[in-house]
C-alpha positions as CSV (number, residue, x, y, z in Angstrom):
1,X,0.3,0.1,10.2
2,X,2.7,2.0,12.2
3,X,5.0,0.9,15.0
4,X,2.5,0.8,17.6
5,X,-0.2,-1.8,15.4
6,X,3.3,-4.0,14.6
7,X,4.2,-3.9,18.2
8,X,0.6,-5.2,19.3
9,X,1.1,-8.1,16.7
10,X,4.6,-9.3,18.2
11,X,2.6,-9.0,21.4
12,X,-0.3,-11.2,20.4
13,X,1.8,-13.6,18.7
14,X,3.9,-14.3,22.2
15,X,0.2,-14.3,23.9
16,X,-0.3,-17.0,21.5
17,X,2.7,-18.8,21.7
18,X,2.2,-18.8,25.8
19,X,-1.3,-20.6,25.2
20,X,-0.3,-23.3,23.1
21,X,3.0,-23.7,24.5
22,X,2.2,-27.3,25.6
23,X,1.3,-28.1,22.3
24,X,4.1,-27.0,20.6
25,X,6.1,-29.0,23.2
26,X,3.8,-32.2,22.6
27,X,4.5,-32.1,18.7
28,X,7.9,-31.4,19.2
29,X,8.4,-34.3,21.8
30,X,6.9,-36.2,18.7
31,X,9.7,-35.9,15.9
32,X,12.2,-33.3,17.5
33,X,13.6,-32.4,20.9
34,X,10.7,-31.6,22.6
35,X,11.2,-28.0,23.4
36,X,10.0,-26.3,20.8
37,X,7.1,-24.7,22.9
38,X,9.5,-23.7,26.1
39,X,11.8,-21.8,23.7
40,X,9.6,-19.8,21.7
41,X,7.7,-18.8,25.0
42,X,10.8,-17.6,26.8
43,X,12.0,-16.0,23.5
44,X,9.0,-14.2,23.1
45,X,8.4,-13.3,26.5
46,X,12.3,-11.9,26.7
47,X,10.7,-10.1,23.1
48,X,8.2,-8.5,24.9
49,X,10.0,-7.4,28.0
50,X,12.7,-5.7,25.5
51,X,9.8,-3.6,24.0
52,X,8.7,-2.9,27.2
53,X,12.3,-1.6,28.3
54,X,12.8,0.6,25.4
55,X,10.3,1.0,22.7
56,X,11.1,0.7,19.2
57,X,10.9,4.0,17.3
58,X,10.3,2.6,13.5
59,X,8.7,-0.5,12.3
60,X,12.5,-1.6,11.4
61,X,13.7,-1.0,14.9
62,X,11.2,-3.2,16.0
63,X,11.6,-6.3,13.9
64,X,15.2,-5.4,14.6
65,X,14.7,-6.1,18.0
66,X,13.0,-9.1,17.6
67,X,15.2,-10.9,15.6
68,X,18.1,-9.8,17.9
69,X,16.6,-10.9,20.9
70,X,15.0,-14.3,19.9
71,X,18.6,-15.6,18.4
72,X,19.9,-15.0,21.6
73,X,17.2,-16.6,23.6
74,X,16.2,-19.5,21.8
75,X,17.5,-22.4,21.8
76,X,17.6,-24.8,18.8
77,X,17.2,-24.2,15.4
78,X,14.0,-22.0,16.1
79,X,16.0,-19.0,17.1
80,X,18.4,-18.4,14.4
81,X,15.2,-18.9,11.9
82,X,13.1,-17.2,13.2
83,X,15.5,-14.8,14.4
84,X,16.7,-13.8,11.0
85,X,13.4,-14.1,9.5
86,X,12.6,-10.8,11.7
87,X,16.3,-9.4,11.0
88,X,15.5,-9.4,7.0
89,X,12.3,-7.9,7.7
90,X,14.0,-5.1,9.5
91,X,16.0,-4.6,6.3
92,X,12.3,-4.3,4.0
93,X,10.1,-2.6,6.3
94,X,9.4,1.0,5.2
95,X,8.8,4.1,8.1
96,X,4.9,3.3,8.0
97,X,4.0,-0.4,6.4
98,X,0.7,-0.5,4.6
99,X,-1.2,-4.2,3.6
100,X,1.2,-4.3,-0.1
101,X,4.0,-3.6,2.4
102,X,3.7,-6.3,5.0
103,X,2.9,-8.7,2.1
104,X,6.8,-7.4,1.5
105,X,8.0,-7.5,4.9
106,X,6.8,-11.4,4.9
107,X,8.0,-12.0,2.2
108,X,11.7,-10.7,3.1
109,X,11.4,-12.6,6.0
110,X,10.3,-16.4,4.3
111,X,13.6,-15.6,1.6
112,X,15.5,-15.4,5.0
113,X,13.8,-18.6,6.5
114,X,14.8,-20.6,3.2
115,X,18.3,-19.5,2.8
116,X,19.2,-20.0,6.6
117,X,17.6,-23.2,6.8
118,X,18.0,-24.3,2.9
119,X,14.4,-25.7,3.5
120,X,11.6,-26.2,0.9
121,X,8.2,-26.6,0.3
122,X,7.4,-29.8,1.1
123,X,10.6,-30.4,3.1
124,X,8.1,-30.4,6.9
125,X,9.1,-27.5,8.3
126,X,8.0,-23.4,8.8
127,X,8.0,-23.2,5.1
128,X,5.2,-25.2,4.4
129,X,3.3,-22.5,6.7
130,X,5.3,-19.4,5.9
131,X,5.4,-19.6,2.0
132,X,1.5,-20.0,1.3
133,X,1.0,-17.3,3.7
134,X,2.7,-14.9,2.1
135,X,1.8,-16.0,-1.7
136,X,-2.0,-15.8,0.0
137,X,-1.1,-12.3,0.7
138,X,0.0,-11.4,-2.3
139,X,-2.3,-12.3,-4.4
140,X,-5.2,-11.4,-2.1
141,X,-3.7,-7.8,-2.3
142,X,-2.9,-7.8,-6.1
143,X,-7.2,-8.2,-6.0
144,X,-7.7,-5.4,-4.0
145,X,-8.7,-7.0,-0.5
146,X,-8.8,-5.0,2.3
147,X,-6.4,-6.0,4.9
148,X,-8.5,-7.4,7.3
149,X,-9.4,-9.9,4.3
150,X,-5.9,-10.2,3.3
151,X,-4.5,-11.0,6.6
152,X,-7.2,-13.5,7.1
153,X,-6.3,-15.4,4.0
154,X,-2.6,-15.6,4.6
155,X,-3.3,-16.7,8.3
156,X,-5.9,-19.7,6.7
157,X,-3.3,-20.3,4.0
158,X,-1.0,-21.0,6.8
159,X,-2.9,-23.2,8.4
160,X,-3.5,-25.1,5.6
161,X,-0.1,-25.4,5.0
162,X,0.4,-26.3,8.3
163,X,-2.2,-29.6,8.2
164,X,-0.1,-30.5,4.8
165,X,2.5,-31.2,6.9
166,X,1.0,-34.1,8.9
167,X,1.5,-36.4,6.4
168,X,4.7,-35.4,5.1
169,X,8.2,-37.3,6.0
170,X,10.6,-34.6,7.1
171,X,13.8,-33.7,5.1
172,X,15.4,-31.1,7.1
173,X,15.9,-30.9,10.8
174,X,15.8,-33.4,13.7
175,X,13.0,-34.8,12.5
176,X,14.2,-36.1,9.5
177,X,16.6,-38.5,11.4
178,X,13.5,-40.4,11.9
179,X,12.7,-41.0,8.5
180,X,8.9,-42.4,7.8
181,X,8.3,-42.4,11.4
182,X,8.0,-38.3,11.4
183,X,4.9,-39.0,9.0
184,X,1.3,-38.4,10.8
185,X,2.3,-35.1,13.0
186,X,2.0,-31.7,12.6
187,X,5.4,-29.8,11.6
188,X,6.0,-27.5,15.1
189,X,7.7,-24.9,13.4
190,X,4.5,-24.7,10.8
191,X,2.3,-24.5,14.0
192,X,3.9,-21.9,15.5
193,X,4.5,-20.0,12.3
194,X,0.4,-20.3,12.0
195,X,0.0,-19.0,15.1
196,X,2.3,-15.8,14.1
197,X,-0.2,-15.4,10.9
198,X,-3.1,-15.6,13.0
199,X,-1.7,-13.0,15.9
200,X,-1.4,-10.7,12.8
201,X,-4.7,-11.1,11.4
202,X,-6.3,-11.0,14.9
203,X,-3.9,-7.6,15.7
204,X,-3.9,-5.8,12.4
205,X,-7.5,-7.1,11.1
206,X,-9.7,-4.0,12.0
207,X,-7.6,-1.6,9.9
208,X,-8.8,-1.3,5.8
């Protein structure tokens, strides 16, 4: 994967994000503020037109830029974690990233996650999507998948650890201020985290 392939799955995921964007906002209007959809689409679509304007040159420029941009464009607690999720991916990514080194990159990026956000599995929030990702990934390259089958089990992995989530009682974030009340809905940060797995297995999927 060079810059170009990384740069279409940043793309995808803010297609993505602009498609479900009332959804995100529905589950967020559930146990949080209720913007969770309208900032990730206007930090991603501030991502995209700051790739447009001048074009990363290495696959660390470009997470770089992401990271940058969406902690100053989203509001919330959604920018500064997702924001330095990319930044600490900036810091791992090599000059070229092969399926063993985005399963590194991620992996960079959920240590981030839980040290900014002192979250845990279990705890309702991008975690429960972001961590079995990226232990999916691992252990689907440790058996010699190709990458289309890797990324596809770290995007299902997500997802799965996104439906976990329904029935959890939040312990970090807004929604933990309602208590058993933020049982029965989906975690928004675990949906949209899902949808950034799935942008990469749909973007970086044809390449073995």
């Amino acid at each position: 994967m060079d810059t170009d392939d990384l740069g279409a799955w940043i793309r995808e995921f803010a297609r993505l994000v602009a498609q479900n964007k009332e959804k995100l906002t529905d589950l967020d209007s559930a146990i949080g503020d209720g913007d969770h959809g309208a900032n990730m689409d206007r930090g991603m679509t501030a991502v995209v037109a700051a790739l447009d304007a001048e074009p990363p040159d290495s696959p660390s420029a470009l997470f770089k830029k992401v990271g940058m941009t969406l902690i100053s464009k989203v509001g919330g607690a959604s920018g500064p974690l997702y924001g330095t999720a990319f930044l600490r991916m900036a810091a791992s990514a090599d000059t070229t990233v092969d399926t063993a080194g985005f399963a590194k990159v991620l992996r960079a990026g959920l240590d981030g996650v839980v040290a900014r956000g002192k979250a845990e599995l279990g705890d309702k929030t991008m975690v429960d999507a972001l961590a079995p990702a990226v232990d999916a990934l691992d252990a689907a390259v440790a058996a010699g998948a190709s990458q289309k089958e890797a990324l596809r089990a770290a995007a299902d992995a997500a997802g799965q650890g996104r439906e976990a989530t329904i029935p959890l009682v939040a312990r970090k974030g807004r929604a933990s201020y309602l208590g058993e009340r933020s049982a029965g809905h989906a975690d928004p940060g675990a949906t949209s985290t899902t949808l950034l797995l799935i942008a990469a297995a749909t973007a970086l999927g044809d390449e073995d």
